[in-house]
N, C-alpha and C positions, 0 to 999 in steps of 0.2 A: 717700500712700506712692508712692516711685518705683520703676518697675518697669525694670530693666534688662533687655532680651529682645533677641530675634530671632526673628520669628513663623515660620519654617522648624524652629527647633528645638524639638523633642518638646520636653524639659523647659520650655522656655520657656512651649509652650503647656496643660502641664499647669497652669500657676500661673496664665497670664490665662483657663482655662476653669473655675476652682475662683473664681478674686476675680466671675468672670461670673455662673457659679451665686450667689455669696452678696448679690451687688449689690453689691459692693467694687469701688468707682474708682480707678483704677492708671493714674497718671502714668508713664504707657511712654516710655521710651528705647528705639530702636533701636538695635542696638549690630551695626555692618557683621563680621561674622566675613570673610569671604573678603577683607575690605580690611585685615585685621591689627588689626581697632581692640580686641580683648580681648586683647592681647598690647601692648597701647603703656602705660607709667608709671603714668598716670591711671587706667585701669581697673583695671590690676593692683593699686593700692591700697586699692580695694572687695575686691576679690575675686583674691588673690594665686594662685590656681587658674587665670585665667585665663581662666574660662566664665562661660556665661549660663544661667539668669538670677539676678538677683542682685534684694535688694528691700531700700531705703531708706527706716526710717519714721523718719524724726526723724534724732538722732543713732544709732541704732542700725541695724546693718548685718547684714544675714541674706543667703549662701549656703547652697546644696543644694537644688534645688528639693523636695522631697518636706519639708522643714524648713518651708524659705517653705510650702507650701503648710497644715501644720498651723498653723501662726502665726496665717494669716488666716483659718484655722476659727473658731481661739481669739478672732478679734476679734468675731467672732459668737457667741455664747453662745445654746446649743439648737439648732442647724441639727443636720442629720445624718448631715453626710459625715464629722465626726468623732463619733463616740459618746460619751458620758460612763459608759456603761459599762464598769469598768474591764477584762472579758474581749473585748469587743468592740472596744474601741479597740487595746488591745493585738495582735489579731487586725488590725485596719489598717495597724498598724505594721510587724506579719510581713509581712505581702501586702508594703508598701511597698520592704520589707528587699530582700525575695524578687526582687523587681522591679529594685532597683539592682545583688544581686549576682548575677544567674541571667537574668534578663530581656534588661533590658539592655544587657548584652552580650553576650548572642545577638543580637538584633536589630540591632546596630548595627555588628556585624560585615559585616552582608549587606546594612544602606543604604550601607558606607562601598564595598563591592567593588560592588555595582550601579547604584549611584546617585552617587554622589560622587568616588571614584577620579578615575574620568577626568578629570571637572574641575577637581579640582586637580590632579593629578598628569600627565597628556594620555594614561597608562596603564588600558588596559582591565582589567577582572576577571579577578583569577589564580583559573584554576579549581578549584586545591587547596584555597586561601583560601576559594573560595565552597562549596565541599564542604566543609570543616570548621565553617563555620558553619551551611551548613543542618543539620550533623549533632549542632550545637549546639543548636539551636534544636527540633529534634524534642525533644532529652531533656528538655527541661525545656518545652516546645509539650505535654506529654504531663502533666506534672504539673496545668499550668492546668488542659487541658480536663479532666481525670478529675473535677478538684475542681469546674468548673463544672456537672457532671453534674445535673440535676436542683435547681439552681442560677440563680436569676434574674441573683444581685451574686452578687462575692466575699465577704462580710462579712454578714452578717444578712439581713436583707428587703427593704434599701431602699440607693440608692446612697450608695456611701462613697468616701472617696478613695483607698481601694487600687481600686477601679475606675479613675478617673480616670487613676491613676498606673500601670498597668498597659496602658491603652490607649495610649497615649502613644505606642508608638514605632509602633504599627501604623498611624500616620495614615502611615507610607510602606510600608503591606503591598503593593499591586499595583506603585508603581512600582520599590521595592527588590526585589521577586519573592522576601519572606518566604512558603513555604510554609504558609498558613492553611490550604491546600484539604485535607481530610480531618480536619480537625478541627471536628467540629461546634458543639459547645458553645461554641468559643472565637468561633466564626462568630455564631453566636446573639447570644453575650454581647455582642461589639461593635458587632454592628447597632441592639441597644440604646443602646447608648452613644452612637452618633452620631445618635441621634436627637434626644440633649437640645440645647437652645437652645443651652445655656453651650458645647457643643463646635461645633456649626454657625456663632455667633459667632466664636469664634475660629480656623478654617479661613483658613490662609494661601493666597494666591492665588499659582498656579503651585506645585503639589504636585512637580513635578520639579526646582525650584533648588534651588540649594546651600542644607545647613543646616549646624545642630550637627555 
């Protein structure tokens, strides 16, 4: 399977640290964002969105990473980041949901004014912009941790890939200056998280360059 990425962006490495956990081998593409290349003909006709990452098994072509990532659950059959129980998967699916519409883009509001901006644009961080999304990022920063309360994973007992998918954008909480501090649980929960192999393997070098 080919794996279209860019190891700076979260989603990207949500899909190479879940094929890592499973022992799934991903023929990775590199695909240059800051040089225009998911914006040129040929990529746009994988993935007419225009993002990474994108994953090629055969003739068939899968966008969304949280999509990719159940796919190559399902190419393992019994692992336990997806559950085959039907309240418990369904419950990974919400987390996952949660995280595309609520997540997300709180977090990605505050990598783009603190961390990225600049570099593309040679414009520093509009402070209203970074006040609206830290003020974004509490409301729904307050939902995780309540729910992690007492809480190992999101999901049952053991990691799932609404873990996975939910850590995902925090791999830039210090240098984006995502407000984690005061949230305990969610501190907890991620420290776990990055202790597993499959994310420590996939850790891109140089946490401050350009991503997604």
């Amino acid at each position: 399977m080919k794996h279209y990425a860019n190891p700076m962006s979260p989603n990207s490495r949500k899909v190479a640290a879940v094929a890592q956990h499973l022992g799934i081998a991903l023929d990775t593409k590199v695909v240059n964002i800051p040089a225009g290349e998911t914006r040129q003909p040929e990529f746009l006709k994988i993935n007419p969105n225009g993002k990474v990452p994108v994953l090629e098994d055969g003739n068939f072509v899968l966008w969304e990473s949280n999509a990719i990532c159940q796919y190559l659950c399902d190419q393992k059959p019994g692992n336990a980041l997806l559950p085959t129980n039907p309240k418990n998967r369904a419950d990974v699916t919400r987390w996952q949901s949660w995280e595309l519409a609520h997540w997300d883009p709180a977090c990605a509001s505050l990598i783009w004014e603190n961390l990225l901006k600049k570099g593309f644009t040679g414009q520093g961080p509009d402070p209203a912009a970074v006040k609206a999304g830290e003020d974004k990022f509490h409301t729904v920063a307050k939902v995780l941790d309540g729910h992690l309360k007492g809480r190992e994973y999101l999901v049952g007992s053991s990691l799932t890939l609404a873990d996975i998918s939910v850590a995902a954008y925090l791999m830039y909480a210090q240098p984006a200056k995502i407000p984690v501090e005061g949230y305990a649980n969610i501190k907890r929960w991620l420290a776990n998280v990055e202790k597993l192999e499959a994310w420590k393997k996939t850790a891109p070098q140089g946490m401050n360059a350009a991503a997604e």
